[in-house]
Legacy VTK file of the C-alpha trace (Angstrom):
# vtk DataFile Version 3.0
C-alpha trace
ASCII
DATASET POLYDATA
POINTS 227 float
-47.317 -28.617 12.435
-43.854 -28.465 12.519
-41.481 -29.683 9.557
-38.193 -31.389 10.410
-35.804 -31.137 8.518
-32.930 -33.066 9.738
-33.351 -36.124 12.176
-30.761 -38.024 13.904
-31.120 -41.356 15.400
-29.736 -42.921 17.930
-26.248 -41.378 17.198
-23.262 -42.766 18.936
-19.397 -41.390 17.882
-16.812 -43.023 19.467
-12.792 -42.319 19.584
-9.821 -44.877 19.535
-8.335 -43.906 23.310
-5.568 -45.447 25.271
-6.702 -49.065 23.694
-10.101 -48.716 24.470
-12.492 -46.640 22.750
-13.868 -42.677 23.918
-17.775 -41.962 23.643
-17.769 -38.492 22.432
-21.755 -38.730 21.574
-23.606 -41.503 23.567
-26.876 -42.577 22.295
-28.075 -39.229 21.007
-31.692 -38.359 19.215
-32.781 -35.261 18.243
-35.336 -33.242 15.550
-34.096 -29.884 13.993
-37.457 -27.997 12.898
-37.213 -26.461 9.436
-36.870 -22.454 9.336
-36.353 -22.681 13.419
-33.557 -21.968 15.606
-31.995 -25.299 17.101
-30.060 -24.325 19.730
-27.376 -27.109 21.233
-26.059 -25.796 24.479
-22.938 -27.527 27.002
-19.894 -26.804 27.950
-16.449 -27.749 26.551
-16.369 -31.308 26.180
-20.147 -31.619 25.824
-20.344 -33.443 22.370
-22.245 -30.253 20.672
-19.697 -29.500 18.379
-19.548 -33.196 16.796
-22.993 -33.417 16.865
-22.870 -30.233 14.448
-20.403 -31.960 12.699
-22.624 -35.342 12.258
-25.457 -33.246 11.386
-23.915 -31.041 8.783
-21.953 -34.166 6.872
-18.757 -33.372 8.130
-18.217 -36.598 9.973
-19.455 -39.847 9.714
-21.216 -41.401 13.245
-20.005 -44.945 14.497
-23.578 -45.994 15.229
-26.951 -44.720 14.559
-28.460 -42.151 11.372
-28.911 -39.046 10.443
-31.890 -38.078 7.899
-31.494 -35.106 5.904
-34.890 -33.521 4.325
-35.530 -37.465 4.058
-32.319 -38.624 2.700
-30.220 -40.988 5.067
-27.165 -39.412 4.499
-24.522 -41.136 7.345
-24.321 -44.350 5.019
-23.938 -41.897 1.721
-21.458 -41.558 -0.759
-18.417 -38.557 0.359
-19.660 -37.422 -3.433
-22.998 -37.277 -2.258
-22.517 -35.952 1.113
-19.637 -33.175 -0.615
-22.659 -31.840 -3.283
-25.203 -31.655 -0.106
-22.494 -29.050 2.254
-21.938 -27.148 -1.398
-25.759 -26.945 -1.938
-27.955 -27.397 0.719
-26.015 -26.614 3.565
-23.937 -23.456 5.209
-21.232 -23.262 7.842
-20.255 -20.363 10.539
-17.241 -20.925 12.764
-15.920 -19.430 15.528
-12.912 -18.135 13.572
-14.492 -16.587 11.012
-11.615 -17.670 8.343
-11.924 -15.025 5.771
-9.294 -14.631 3.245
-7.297 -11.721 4.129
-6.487 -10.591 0.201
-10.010 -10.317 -0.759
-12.557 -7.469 0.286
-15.820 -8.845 2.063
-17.291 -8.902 -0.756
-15.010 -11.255 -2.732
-14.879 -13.929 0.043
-18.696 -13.824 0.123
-19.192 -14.326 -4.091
-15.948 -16.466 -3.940
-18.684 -19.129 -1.962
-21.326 -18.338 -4.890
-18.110 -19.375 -7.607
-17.990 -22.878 -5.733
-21.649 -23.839 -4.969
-21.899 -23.135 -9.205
-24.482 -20.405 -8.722
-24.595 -18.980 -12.172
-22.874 -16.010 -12.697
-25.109 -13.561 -13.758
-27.027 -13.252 -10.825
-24.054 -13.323 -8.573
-23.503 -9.964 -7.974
-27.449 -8.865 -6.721
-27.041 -11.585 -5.090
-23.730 -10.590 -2.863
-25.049 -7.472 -2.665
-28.927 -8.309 -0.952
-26.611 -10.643 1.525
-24.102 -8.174 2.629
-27.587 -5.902 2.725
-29.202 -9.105 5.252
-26.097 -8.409 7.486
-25.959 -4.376 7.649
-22.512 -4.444 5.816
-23.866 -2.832 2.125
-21.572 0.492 2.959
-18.419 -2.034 3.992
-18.290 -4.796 1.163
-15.415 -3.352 -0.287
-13.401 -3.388 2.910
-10.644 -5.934 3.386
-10.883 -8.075 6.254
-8.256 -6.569 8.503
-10.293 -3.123 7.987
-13.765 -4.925 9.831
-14.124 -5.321 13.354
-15.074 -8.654 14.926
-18.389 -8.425 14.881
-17.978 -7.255 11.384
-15.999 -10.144 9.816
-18.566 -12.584 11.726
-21.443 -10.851 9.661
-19.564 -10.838 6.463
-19.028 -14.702 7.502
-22.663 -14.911 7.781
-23.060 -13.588 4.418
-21.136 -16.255 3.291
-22.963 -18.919 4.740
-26.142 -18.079 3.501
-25.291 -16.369 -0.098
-26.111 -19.713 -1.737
-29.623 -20.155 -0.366
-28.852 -23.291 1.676
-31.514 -24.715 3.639
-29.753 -24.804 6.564
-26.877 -22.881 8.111
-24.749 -24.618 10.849
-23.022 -22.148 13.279
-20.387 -23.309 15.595
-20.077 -20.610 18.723
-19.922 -17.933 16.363
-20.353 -15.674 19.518
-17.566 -16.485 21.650
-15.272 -14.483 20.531
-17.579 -10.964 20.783
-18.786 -9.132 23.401
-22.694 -9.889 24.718
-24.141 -6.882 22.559
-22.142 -7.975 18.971
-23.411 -11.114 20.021
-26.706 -10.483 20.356
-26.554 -8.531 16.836
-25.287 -11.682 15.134
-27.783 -13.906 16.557
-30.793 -10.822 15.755
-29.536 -11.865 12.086
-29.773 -15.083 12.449
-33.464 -14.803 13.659
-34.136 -12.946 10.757
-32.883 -14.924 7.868
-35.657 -17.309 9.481
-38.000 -14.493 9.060
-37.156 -13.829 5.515
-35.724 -16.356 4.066
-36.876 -19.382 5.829
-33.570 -20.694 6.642
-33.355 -23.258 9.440
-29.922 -22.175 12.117
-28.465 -25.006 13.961
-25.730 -23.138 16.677
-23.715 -24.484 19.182
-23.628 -22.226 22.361
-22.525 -22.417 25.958
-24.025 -18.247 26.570
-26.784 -18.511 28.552
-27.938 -15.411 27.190
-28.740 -16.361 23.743
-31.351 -19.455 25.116
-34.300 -17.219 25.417
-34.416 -16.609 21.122
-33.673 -20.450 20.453
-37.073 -22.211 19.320
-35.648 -25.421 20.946
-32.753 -25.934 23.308
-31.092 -29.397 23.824
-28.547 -29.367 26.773
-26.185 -31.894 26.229
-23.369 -33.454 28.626
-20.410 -36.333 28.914
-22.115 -36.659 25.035
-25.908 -37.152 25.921
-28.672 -35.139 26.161
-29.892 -34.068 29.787
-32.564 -31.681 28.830
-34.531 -30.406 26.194
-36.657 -27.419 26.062
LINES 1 228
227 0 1 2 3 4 5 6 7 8 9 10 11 12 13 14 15 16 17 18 19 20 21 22 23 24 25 26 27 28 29 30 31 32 33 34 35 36 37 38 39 40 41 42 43 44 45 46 47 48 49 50 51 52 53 54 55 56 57 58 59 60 61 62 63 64 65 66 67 68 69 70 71 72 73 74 75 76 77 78 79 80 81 82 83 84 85 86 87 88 89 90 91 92 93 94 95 96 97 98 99 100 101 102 103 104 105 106 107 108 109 110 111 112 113 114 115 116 117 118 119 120 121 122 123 124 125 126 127 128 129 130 131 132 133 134 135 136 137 138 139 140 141 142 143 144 145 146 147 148 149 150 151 152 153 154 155 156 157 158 159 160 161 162 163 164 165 166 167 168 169 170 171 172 173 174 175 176 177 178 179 180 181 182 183 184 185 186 187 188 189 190 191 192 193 194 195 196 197 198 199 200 201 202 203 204 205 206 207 208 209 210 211 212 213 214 215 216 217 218 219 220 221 222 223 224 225 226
């Protein structure tokens, strides 16, 4: 039977807008299955990306809950909330936001320095990550000497070098062609495999659906299908 992990309740997240008030998320529910691929699929203007953002404690929701691994974490403290993204949690945007004066593999231990991950196992740690990712002969690249598909993968790295449980990834294929995307989404798949980290990604590429474990389609902020 299937564990979830996070659960979100009834979620609502409205706007200020022109003296009335902007629904960006509706009355939304939905399960995320630990160590499974959540897929959450629309178009621009669907309400996926602040539903990421209301699942991974980046934003609060104006009505409703969301439970993480049993801890009810919308009405938490920002202290609370800020040790749960350093810890628990791991984040892949669309621009992949590495810093340009550090090789790949000092912006990947630069995110074991702030989670507090002790230092002497920081660098076999760095190392097996930018090994999870294909990028063990390219760590000591700068950024600007990686292709796209590269930087994503050494922003992958970064997401999961502190063992989070879960790893939140906001169209981090939009920007590369079908086959780099594919790749990244291949590692994804198997950090579930061998690590048993749970992926929550926001996509509107009807190509990637087929490897999700569960799709929810969502619209005008509400969910129209689920599969």
């Amino acid at each position: 039977m299937e564990k979830m992990l996070i659960q979100a309740i009834d979620i609502k997240r409205g706007f200020p807008m022109g003296g009335g008030t902007f629904w960006a998320l509706n009355g939304i529910s939905l399960n995320v299955a630990e160590s499974k691929l959540t897929i959450l699929k629309g178009r621009s203007g669907s309400g996926k990306t602040t539903m990421m953002n209301l699942l991974g404690a980046l934003d609060y929701p104006t009505e409703g809950e969301v439970i993480f691994n049993g801890l009810p974490i919308s009405s938490a403290s920002e202290r609370l909330r800020g040790n749960l993204r350093r810890r628990e949690i791991g984040f892949v945007f669309q621009s992949v936001a590495l810093i340009g004066m550090m090789t790949a593999f000092e912006n990947v231990e630069f995110a074991l320095r702030i989670s507090g991950y002790p230092e002497r196992g920081r660098k076999k740690r760095v190392e097996a990550c930018m090994d999870l990712v294909g990028l063990s002969s390219r760590m000591y690249h700068m950024p600007a000497e990686l292709s796209g598909g590269e930087q994503q993968r050494v922003a992958i790295a970064r997401a999961i070098v502190h063992e989070p449980k879960v790893i939140f990834a906001d169209e981090p294929t939009a920007e590369l062609d079908t086959n780099t995307g594919l790749q990244v989404v291949k590692i994804f798949k198997d950090l579930i495999d061998s690590e048993g980290t749970t992926v929550v990604m926001t996509t509107h590429d009807p190509d990637l659906m087929d490897v999700a474990d569960r799709v929810y389609e969502l619209a005008d902020g509400r969910i129209i299908n689920e599969y």
